[in-house]
C-alpha positions in Angstrom: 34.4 146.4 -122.3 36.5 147.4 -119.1 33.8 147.1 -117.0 33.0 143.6 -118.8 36.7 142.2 -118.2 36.7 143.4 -114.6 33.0 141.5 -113.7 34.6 138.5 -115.5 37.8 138.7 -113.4 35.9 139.4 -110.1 33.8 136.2 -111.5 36.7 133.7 -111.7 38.1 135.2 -108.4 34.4 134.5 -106.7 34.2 130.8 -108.2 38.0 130.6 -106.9 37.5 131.1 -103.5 34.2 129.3 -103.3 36.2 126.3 -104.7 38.9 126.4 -102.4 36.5 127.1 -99.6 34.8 123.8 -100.6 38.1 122.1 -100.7 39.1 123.2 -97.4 35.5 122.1 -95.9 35.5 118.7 -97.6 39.2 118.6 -95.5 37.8 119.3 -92.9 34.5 117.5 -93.2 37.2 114.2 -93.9 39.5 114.9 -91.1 36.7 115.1 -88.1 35.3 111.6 -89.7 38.5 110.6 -89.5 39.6 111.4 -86.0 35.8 110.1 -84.9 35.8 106.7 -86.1 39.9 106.0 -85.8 40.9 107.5 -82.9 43.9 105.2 -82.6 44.9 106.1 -86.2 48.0 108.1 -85.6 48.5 106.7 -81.9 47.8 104.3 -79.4 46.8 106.0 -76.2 49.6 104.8 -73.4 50.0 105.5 -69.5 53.2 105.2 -67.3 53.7 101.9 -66.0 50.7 100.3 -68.3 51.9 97.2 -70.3 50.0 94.5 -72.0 49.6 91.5 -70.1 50.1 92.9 -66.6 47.4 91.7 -63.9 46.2 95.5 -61.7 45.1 94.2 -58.3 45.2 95.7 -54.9 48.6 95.9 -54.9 49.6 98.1 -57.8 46.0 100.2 -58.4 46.7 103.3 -56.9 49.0 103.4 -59.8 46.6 103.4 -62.3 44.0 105.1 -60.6 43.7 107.9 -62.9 42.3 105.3 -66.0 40.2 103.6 -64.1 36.4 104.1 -63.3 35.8 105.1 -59.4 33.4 102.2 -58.7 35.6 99.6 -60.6 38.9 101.1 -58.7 37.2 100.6 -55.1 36.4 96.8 -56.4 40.2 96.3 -57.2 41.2 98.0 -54.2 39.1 95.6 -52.0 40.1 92.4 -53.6 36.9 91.9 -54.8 38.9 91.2 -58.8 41.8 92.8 -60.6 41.8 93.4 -64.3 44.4 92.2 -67.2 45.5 94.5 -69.2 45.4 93.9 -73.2 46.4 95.8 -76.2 44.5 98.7 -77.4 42.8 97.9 -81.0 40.3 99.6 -83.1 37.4 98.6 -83.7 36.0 99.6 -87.1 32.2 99.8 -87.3 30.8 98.7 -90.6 32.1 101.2 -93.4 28.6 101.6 -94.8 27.8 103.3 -91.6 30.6 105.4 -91.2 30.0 106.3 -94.7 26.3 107.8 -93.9 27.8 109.7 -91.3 30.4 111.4 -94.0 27.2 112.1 -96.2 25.4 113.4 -93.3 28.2 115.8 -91.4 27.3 118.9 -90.9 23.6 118.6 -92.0 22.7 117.6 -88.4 20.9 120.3 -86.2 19.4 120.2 -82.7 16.1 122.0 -81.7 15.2 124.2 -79.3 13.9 121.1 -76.8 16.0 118.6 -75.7 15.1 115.9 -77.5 14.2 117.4 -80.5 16.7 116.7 -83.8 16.7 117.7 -87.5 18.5 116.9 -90.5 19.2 113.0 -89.7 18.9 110.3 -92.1 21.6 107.5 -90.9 25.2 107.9 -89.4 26.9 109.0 -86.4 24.9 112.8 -86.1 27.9 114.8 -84.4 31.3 113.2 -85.6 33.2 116.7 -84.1 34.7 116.2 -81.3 33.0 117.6 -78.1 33.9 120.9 -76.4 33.2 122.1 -73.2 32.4 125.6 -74.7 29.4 124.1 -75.8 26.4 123.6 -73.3 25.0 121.1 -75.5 27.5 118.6 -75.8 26.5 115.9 -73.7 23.2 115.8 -75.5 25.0 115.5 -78.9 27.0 112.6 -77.0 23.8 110.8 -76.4 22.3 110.8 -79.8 25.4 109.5 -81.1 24.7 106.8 -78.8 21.0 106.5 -79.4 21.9 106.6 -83.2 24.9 104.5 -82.9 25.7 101.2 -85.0 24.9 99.2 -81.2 24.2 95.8 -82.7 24.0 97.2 -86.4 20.7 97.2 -88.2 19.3 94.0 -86.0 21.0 91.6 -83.6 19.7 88.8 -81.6 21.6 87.4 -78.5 20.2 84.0 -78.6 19.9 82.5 -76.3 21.3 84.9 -73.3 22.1 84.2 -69.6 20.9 86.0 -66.6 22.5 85.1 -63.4 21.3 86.6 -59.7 24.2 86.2 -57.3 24.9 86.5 -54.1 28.2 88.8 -53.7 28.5 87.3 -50.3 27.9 84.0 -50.3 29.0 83.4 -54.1 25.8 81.3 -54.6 23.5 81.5 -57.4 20.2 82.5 -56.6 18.5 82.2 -60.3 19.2 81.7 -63.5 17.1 82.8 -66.6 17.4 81.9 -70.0 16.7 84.4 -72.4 16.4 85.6 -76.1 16.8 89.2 -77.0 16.4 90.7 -80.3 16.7 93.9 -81.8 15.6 96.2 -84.9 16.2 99.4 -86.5 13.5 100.7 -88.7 15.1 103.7 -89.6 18.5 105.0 -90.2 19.7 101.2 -91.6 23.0 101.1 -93.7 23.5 97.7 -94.3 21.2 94.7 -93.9 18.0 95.6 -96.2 15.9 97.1 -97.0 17.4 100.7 -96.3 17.4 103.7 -94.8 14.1 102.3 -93.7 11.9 99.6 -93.1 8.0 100.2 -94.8 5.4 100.5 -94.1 6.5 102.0 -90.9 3.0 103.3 -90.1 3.7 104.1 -86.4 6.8 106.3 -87.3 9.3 103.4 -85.1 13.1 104.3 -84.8 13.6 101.2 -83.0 12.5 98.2 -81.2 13.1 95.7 -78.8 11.7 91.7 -78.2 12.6 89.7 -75.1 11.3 86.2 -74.5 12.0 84.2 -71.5 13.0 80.1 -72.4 13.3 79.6 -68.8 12.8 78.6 -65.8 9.3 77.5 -66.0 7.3 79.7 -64.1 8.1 82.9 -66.0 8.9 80.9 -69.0 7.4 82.8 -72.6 7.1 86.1 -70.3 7.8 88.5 -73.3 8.4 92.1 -73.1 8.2 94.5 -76.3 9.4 97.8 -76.8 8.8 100.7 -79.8 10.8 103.9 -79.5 9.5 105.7 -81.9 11.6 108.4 -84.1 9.7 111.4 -82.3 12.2 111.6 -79.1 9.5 113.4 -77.4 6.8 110.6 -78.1 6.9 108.4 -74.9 8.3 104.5 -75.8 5.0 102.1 -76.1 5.9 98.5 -74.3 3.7 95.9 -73.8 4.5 92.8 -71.4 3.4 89.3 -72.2 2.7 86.7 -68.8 3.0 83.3 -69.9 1.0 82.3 -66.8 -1.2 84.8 -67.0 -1.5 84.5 -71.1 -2.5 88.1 -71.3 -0.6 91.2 -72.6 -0.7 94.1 -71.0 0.8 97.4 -71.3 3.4 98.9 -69.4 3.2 102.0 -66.9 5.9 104.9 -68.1 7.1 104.2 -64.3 7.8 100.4 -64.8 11.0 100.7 -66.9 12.6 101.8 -64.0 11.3 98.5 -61.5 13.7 96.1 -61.2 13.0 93.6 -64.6 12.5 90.1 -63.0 13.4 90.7 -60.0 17.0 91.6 -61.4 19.6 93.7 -60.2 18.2 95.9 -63.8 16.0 98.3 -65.1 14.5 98.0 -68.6 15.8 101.6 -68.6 19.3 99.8 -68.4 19.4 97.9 -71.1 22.6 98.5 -73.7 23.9 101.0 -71.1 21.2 103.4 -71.7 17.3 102.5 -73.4 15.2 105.5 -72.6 14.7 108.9 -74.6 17.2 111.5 -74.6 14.4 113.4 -73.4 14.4 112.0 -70.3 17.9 113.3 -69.3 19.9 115.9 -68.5 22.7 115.9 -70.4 26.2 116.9 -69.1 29.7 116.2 -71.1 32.2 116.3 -68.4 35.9 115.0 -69.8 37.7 113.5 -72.6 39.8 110.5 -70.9 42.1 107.9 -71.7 40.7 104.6 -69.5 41.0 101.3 -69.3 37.7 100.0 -71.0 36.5 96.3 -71.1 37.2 95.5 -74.9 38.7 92.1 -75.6 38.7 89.7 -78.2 36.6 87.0 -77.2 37.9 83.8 -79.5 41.3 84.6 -77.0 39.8 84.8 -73.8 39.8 81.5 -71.2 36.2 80.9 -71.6 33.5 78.8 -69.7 34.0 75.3 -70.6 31.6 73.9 -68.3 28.3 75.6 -68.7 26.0 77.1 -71.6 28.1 75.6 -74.1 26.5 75.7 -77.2 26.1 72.3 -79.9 28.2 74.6 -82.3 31.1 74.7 -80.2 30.5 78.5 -79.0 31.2 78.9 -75.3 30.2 82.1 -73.2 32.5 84.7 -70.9 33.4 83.0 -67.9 33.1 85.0 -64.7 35.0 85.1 -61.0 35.9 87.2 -58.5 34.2 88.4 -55.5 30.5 86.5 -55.9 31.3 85.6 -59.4 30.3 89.2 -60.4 33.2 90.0 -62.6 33.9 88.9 -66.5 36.9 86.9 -67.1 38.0 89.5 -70.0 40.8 92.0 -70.4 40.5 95.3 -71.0 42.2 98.4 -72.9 43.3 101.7 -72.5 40.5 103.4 -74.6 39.2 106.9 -75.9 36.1 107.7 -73.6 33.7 110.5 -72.9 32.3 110.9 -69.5 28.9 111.9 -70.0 26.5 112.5 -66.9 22.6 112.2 -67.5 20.5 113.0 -64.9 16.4 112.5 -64.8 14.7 115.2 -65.5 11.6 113.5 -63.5 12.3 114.1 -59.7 10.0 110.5 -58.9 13.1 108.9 -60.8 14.7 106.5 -58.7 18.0 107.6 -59.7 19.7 111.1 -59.1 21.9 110.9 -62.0 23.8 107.9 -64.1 27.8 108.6 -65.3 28.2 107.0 -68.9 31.8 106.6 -70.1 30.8 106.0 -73.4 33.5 104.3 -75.8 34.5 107.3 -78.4 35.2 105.0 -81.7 32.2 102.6 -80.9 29.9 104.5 -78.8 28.9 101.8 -77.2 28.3 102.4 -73.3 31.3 99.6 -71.6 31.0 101.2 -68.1 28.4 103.4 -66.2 27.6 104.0 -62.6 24.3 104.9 -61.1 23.7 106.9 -57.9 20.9 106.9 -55.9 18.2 110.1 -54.9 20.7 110.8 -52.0 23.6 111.4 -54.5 25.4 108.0 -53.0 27.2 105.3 -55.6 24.3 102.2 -56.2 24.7 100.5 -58.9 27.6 99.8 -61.2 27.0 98.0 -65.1 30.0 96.8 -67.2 29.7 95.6 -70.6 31.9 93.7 -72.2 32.7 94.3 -76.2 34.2 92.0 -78.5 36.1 92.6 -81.9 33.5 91.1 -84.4 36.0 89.4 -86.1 37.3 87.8 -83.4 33.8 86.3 -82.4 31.4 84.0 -84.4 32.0 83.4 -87.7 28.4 84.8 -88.6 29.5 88.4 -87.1 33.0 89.1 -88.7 32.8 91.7 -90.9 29.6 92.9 -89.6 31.2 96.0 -88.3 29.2 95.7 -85.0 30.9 96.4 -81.4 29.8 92.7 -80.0 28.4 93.2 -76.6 29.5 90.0 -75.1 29.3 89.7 -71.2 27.6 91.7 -68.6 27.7 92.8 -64.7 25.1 95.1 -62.7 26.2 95.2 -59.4 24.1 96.6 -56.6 26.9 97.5 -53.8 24.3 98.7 -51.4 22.8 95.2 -51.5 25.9 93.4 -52.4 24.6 91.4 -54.8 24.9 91.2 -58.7 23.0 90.2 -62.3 25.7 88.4 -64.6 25.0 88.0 -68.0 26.2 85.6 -71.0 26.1 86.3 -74.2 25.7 84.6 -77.6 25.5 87.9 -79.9 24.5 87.5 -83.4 24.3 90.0 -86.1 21.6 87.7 -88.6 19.0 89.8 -90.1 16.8 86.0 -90.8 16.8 85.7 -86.6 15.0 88.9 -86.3 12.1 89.1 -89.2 10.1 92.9 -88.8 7.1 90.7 -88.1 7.9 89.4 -84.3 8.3 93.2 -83.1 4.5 93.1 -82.9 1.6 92.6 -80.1 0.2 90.2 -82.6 3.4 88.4 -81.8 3.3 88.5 -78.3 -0.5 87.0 -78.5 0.6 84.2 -81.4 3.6 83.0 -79.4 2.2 82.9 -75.8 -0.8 80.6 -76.9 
């Protein structure tokens, strides 16, 4: 009977302490979720000096040098634009997102290969914050990207404004008229169906459709991407030539060709669109910088062109060449991140990604060439949903409203102009096809 009471007391002690051990990981479980997705939660980030509404030009940057980028530092410092400070806000990504990142924490693994990934259904895959004690941080920082709520479950930005400009001169080379949409097949937490989109018979994680409007003579070129949800599978992209009336597929080496005769890469696109098994992955710093995050219902925008029969009007851009966003920009959260090719034909030596820690969206990055010197630098600007069309409040979805890629070897930029709209009807599963490309081109 002794022996009976005692293995019943050890019992309720076991069941105890696995309870309370529960508890304390479900705390814990809650608290990095927390901390992930509401950085600003229990404080606003603030620098000496740093004030809402003040202008940083060339006079005053070496004062704030230590929040902001070094390619967007040297463009202040030379005149070339100055940035306007605005209040630091969070930006809430869509609850039912951050909620498949709660049900999926901790369950996350990575394999041996880069690239390789278990245990993820939908959600952010690595809420914890990074550490520099782990070698593999960086790479956990990318799939949080790849797997990020970067227009939500499908976006289109239609129609969407490519600029080539002169930095010099000021004048405007080109303009192309675009529409861009994009689809998640797997990992969807809000617009249905979910988690996935079936059949799904070539195992897609995502894709992307391009169509050029115009000018005429590359008007309906069309470019189409799968990625599938193997990160070791190469991406499958196919180009449509209107005047040609052919698809054909792409090379692996063509994503990194200029697209268009742009200042871009396809590789470029959203800050980052290749696999994460293409990189090296290095986390370098947790930093406090000034990010371009705006609300973009308050900004001055461009009255005189691209003004839509709705009313909507587009970012307005100035400064040296009309390269630079009219936007103001936020002391933010961000992880500097440094991916470098692991092909040695790449045309890059490595990219730096300061990737935005609520959002993880990519705002800034700067690319450097094979000889380790600064190329090319991409902003992208982000708008508050809410504070955007009336179709996209509420969505959750970091609005990625305005971009530059400025080459500063060449001196010369690609502007873009955004309509972003999260609208599941604009981007049916059926036009992320070939037999698309073939239907709308004839």
């Amino acid at each position: 009977m002794k022996k009976l009471i005692s293995g019943i007391k050890l019992s309720i002690a076991a069941t105890f302490v696995t309870s309370a051990l529960m508890t304390t990981s479900a705390l814990a479980a809650d608290e990095v979720i927390q901390q992930s997705f509401f950085p600003y939660a229990q404080s606003t980030p603030s620098f000496e000096g740093l004030a809402k509404g003040m202008v940083i030009d060339k006079s005053n940057v070496a004062q704030f040098k230590d929040v902001i980028d070094p390619a967007f530092y040297v463009f202040i410092e030379k005149g070339f634009t100055s940035i306007v400070v605005g209040d630091t806000t969070s930006l809430a990504l869509h609850q039912s997102y951050i909620d498949a990142s709660t049900k999926g924490y901790s369950k996350v693994t990575l394999g041996e290969k880069v690239g390789e990934i278990s245990g993820w259904e939908a959600g952010r895959p690595f809420p914890a914050e990074p550490s520099n004690d782990d070698p593999r941080a960086g790479e956990k920082l990318a799939w949080n990207y790849k797997y990020g709520y970067n227009w939500g479950d499908s976006a289109a930005i239609y129609p969407f404004y490519w600029k080539y400009r002169d930095m010099d001169s000021a004048k405007v080379e080109r303009t192309i008229k675009f529409n861009f949409h994009f689809l998640n097949f797997k990992g969807r937490v809000n617009q249905q169906p979910t988690p996935e989109i079936t059949p799904n018979p070539s195992d897609l994680f995502r894709s992307i459709y391009v169509q050029v409007l115009a000018p005429d003579d590359v008007r309906n070129t069309q470019l189409l991407i799968h990625r599938a949800a193997d990160d070791l599978k190469r991406d499958n992209s196919w180009l449509y030539l209107g005047f040609q009336r052919r698809v054909r597929r792409l090379a692996t080496g063509q994503v990194t060709d200029a697209f268009l005769g742009s200042d871009l890469m396809i590789e470029d696109f959203e800050g980052y669109n290749g696999r994460i098994s293409d990189m090296n992955w290095e986390y370098k710093a947790t930093r406090y910088m000034l990010m371009p995050f705006f609300n973009h219902n308050e900004l001055t925008l461009d009255t005189e062109t691209h003004s839509d029969s709705d009313g909507y009007q587009v970012v307005a851009f100035s400064g040296q060449g009309g390269c630079f966003p009219n936007i103001t920009w936020q002391l933010r959260k961000v992880y500097e991140v440094e991916a470098s090719p692991v092909n040695d034909s790449h045309p890059l030596s490595k990219r730096v990604h300061f990737m935005d820690a609520q959002t993880f969206t990519i705002p800034r990055t700067i690319s450097y060439d094979r000889k380790g010197t600064m190329w090319k630098t991409f902003t992208i600007g982000q708008s508050d949903p809410d504070h955007h069309l009336p179709a996209n409040k509420g969505s959750g979805v970091s609005i990625d409203d305005a971009f530059s890629m400025i080459d500063v070897q060449a001196n010369h930029c690609t502007t873009g102009q955004f309509k972003g709209q999260v609208d599941p009807e604009l981007t049916p599963p059926s036009m992320f096809s070939v037999q698309h490309l073939r239907a709308t081109g004839s």
